[in-house]
N, C-alpha and C positions, 0 to 999 in steps of 0.2 A: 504493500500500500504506500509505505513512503517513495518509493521510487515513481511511483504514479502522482503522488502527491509533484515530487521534484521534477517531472516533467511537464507537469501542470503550471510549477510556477517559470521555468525558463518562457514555456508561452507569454505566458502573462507578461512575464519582463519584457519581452522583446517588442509586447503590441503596442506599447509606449515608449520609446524611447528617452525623450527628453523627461518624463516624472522620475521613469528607473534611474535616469543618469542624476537626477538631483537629489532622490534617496541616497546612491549611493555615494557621491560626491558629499553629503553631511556627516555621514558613517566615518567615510576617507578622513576628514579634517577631524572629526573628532577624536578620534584613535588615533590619529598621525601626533597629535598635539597630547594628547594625555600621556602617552607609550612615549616619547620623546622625553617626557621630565618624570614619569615613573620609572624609567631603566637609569636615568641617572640617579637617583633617589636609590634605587631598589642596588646598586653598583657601592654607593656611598654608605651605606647602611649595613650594609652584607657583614659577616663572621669571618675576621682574616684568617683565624686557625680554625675551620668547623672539625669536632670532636677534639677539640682541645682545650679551648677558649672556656667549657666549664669548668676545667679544674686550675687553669693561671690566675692567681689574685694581687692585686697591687696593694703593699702594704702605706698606711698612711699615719704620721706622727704631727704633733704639734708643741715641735720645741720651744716655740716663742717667746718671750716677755709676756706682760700680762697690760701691755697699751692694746690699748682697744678691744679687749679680752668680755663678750657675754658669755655667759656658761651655756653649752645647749645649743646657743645660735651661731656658731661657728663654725666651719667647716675645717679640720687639718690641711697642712699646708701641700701641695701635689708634688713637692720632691722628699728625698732626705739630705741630714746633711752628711760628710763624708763622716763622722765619727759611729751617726746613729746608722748608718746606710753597714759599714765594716762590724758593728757589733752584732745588727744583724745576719748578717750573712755569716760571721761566726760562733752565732748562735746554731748554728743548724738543725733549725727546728722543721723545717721542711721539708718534703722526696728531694726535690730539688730545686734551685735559684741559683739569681744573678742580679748581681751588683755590674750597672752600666752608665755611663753620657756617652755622649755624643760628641765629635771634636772634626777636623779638617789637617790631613797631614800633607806635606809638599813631599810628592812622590819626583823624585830623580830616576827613571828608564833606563838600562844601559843600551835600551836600540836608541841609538843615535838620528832615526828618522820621527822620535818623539823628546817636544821640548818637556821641561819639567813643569809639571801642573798639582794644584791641590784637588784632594779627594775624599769623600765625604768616608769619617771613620768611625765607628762604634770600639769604643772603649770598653773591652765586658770579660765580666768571669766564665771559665769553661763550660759553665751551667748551661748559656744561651743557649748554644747549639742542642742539646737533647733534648731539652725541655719547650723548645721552640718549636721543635722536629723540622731544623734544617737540614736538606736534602746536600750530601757531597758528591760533585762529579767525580774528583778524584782528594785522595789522601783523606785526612780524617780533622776533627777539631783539635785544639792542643788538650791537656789534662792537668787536674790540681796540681802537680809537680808542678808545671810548668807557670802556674798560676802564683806558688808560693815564691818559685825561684826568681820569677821577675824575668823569666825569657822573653828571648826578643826571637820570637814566633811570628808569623800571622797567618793568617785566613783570609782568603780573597773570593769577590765573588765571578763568575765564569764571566760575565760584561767585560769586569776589570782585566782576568786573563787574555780574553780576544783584544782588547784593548792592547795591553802591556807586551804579553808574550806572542801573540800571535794564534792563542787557541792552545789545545793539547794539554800534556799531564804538565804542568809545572812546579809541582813539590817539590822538595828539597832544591830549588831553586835559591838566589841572592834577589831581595827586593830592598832598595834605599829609600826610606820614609824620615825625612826632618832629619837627613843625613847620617842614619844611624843606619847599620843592616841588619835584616832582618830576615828570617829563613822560612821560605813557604812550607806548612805543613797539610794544607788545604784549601779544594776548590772549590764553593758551591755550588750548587745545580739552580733550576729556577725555583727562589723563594724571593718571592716579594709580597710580604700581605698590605693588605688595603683594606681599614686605613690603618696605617705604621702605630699601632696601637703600644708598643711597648716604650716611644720616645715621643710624643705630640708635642713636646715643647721645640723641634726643629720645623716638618714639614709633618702635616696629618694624611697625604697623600702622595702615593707618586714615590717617595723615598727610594733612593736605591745607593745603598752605602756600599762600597766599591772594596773597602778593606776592615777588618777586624783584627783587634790587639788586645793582647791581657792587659786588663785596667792596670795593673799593679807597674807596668814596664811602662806605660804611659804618664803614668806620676812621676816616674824613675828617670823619664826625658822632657818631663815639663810642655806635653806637646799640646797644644792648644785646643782650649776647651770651649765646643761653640753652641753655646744652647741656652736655656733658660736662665738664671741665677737669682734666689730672690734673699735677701739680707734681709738683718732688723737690728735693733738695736745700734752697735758701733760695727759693727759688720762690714757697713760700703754695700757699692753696689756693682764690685768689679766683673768679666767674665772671668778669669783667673784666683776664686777664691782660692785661700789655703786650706789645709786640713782642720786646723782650729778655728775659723771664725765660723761667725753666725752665720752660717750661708746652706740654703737649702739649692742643691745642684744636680743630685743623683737619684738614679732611679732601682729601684729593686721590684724583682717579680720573683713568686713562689708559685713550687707545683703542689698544691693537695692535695690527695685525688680522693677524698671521702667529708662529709659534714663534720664527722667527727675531728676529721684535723683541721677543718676550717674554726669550726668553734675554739678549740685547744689553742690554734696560732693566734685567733684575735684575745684570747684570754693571755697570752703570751705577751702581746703587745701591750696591755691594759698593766699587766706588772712591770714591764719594761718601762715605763713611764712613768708608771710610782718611785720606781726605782730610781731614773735619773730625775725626778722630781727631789727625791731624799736627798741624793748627791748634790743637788744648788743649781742642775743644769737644767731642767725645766722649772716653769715659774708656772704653767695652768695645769689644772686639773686632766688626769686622763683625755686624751681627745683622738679615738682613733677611727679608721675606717679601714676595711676588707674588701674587697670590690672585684670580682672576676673580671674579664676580658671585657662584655657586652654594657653591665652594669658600667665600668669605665669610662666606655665609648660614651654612653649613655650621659653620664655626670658630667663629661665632657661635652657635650653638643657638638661631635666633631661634624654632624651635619647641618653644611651651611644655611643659615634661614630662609634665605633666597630663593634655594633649590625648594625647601618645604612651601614655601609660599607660591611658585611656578607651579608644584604640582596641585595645589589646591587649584588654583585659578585655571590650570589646564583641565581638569576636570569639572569644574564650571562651566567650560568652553565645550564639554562634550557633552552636559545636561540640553546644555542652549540647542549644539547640534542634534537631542534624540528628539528635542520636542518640535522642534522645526521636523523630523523625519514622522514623526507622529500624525504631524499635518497630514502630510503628503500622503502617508500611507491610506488615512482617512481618505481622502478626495480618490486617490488610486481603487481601493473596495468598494465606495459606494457607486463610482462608478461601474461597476459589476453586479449592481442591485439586480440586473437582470438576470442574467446567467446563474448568478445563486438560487434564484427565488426558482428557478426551471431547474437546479439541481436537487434542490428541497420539495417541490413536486413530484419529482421520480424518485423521492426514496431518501436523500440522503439525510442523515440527521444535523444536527444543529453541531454537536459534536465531530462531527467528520470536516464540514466545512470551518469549521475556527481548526482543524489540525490541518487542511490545506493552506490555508493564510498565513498559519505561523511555519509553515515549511517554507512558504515566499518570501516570508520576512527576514528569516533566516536564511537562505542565497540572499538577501540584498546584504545580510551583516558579512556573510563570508568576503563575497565580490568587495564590498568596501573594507573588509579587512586588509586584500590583497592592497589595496589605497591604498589604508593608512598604514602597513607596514612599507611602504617606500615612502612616505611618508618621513616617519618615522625614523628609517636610516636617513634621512639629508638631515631632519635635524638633529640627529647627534656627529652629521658630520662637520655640520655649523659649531654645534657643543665641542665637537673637537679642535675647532681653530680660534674658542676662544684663551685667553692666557690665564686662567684660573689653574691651580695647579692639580687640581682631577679631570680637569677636561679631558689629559688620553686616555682615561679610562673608560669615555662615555662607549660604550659598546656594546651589541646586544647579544645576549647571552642564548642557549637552548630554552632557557625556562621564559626569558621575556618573550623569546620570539612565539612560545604554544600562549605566552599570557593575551597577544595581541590579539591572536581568533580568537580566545576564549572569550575575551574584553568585547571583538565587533560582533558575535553569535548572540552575547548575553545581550549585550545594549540592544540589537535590533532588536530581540525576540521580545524584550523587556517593550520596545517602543512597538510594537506590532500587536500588541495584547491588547487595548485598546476599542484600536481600529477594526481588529477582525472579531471582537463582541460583538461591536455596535453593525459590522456587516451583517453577524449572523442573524441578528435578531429583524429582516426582512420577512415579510409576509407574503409568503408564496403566491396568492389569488392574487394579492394586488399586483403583482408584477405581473403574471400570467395575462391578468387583465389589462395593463398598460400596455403590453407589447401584442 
């Protein structure tokens, strides 16, 4: 029956031409336009680790003074600073963590056909790589040894290899970073989450950091530290804090992987804080926060308002376009008053005819799907040229591309319900009688 139904509506479409082209021309525009800033939306929102992201939690302290101090209404500060950041991570209360920033190293090439250039560098404990689940093309991450000794290791990622070396294994290679040398132990494969959830104080998208060092060999060469830094007190407000000032600069993540060790570690935190309260080195009460992956993103807004506000108003723009199609569809049925009313004479029920109508209405939403998924790619190819720095991501995935028919099937079928009531409810005599 559906097949009879679907040949019944290509008729239909075809005996008009210019209604069918302006149903589906409204379908087109509205899905081109909504699906345009929902795939960016649905890109910027996404889970950079998914099956991981529930058990990494960012721990949060509030060393502070007690200027401008409400109990309750404050929020802990979003770094640590290097003393609380090193106590913890030798605490080792966690499966696993890492103590990390961010920094810029001037890389010196020995290929002579590359001048010397700086490269964006994650400063981090051996933790990152397993608990991250970085993928290595070749060699392996360094290890605690290597971490305590202050080696001058690194980890590169595969960009930087084809970059640098020309591609291929390059381990146990010579790489010169801020003049010092340093011995490839590993290459990464493709990892780049979106959004750079584990450092937001450099770039919240798009990141792509070129080289990795054990933080401990990086304090050990003074190599420059390029990221957030928030001070209080006499602190300053330099990028270069030292180890003992008031400077919150670093970031730490832990793996839990049960409630039970999430409760325990924030009870963990909640003593640690007494503690250095006792000592003279915090002055407020307990103030701490636990916050997985998502929750993060979340407390962060790393989603721009912009895009949240585009996609409202894009889907405004598709309500506009279903009821302008609602019209149409209208005028298109009751034009058919006839033909119905001679189909509801010979038999058919009132049920039959409203499930032929939503079969038409539905090719009009597929056909305008097809629109608005071209549509849809020029604007994200627009969304690609602009200079926001997630623009190269605007891209549309497997799941946007099935969500676009899903989006022009429903919308029409949704805006054809209607139309094809109010056709069915025609009185077969009268029509009989008119024609």
């Amino acid at each position: 029956m559906f097949g009879y139904y679907f040949d019944l509506a290509l008729r239909s479409l075809r005996r008009n031409n210019a209604l069918t082209a302006l149903m589906v021309l409204a379908i087109a525009l509205g899905i081109g336009a909504s699906m345009t800033t929902l795939t960016v939306l649905h890109v910027l929102s996404g889970d950079p680790l998914p099956g991981r992201s529930g058990s990494l939690y960012y721990p949060q302290l509030d060393p502070r003074d007690g200027h401008g101090y409400v109990p309750g209404k404050v929020e802990p500060m979003d770094q640590l600073t290097w003393i609380d950041g090193m106590n913890l991570l030798q605490a080792k209360r966690a499966d696993r963590q890492a103590l990390m920033t961010g920094g810029d190293v001037a890389v010196q090439p020995d290929n002579s056909t590359l001048d010397p250039f700086y490269e964006d560098t994650r400063f981090t404990t051996t933790g990152f790589f397993p608990m991250f689940g970085v993928p290595f093309e070749y060699g392996h991450a360094w290890g605690d040894a290597e971490d305590e000794a202050h080696a001058r290791v690194a980890v590169i990622s595969s960009r930087f290899n084809d970059k640098v070396f020309g591609g291929g294994d390059s381990t146990g290679k010579t790489l010169r970073l801020d003049g010092a040398a340093f011995r490839i132990v590993g290459v990464t494969g493709d990892w780049r989450p979106n959004p750079n959830f584990y450092d937001l104080n450099r770039k919240s998208y798009n990141e792509d950091e070129g080289v990795f060092i054990p933080l401990s060999t990086s304090q050990d060469l003074s190599m420059a530290h390029d990221g957030s830094v928030n001070c209080w007190g006499n602190g300053g407000a330099g990028q270069a804090p030292d180890h003992d000032s008031p400077c919150a600069w670093m970031q730490l993540w832990v793996q839990l992987d049960s409630p039970a060790e999430v409760a325990a570690y924030k009870e963990f935190l909640v003593h640690y804080s007494e503690q250095q309260k006792a000592l003279g080195r915090f002055q407020r009460s307990p103030n701490v926060r636990l916050r997985n992956v998502m929750q993060w993103l979340d407390y962060q807004q790393v989603v721009p308002d912009d895009v949240r506000l585009q996609t409202g108003l894009a889907f405004g723009f598709l309500l506009v376009c279903l009821v302008n199609t609602v019209g149409l569809m209208l005028a298109k049925f009751l034009r058919r008053a006839g033909e119905l009313g001679v189909r509801r004479a010979l038999g058919a029920s009132r049920r039959a005819l409203f499930a032929q109508l939503l079969v038409e209405s539905g090719v009009v939403g597929l056909i305008g799907g097809v629109g608005g998924l071209l549509l849809a790619l020029v604007g994200l190819w627009l969304v690609r040229r602009q200079p926001a720095e997630y623009a190269p991501l605007a891209h549309l995935d497997p799941l946007m591309l099935l969500a676009t028919f899903l989006l022009a099937l429903g919308a029409s079928l949704l805006a054809g319900l209607l139309p094809a009531w109010r056709a069915c409810q025609v009185t077969p005599a009268l029509q009989l009688k008119s024609n």
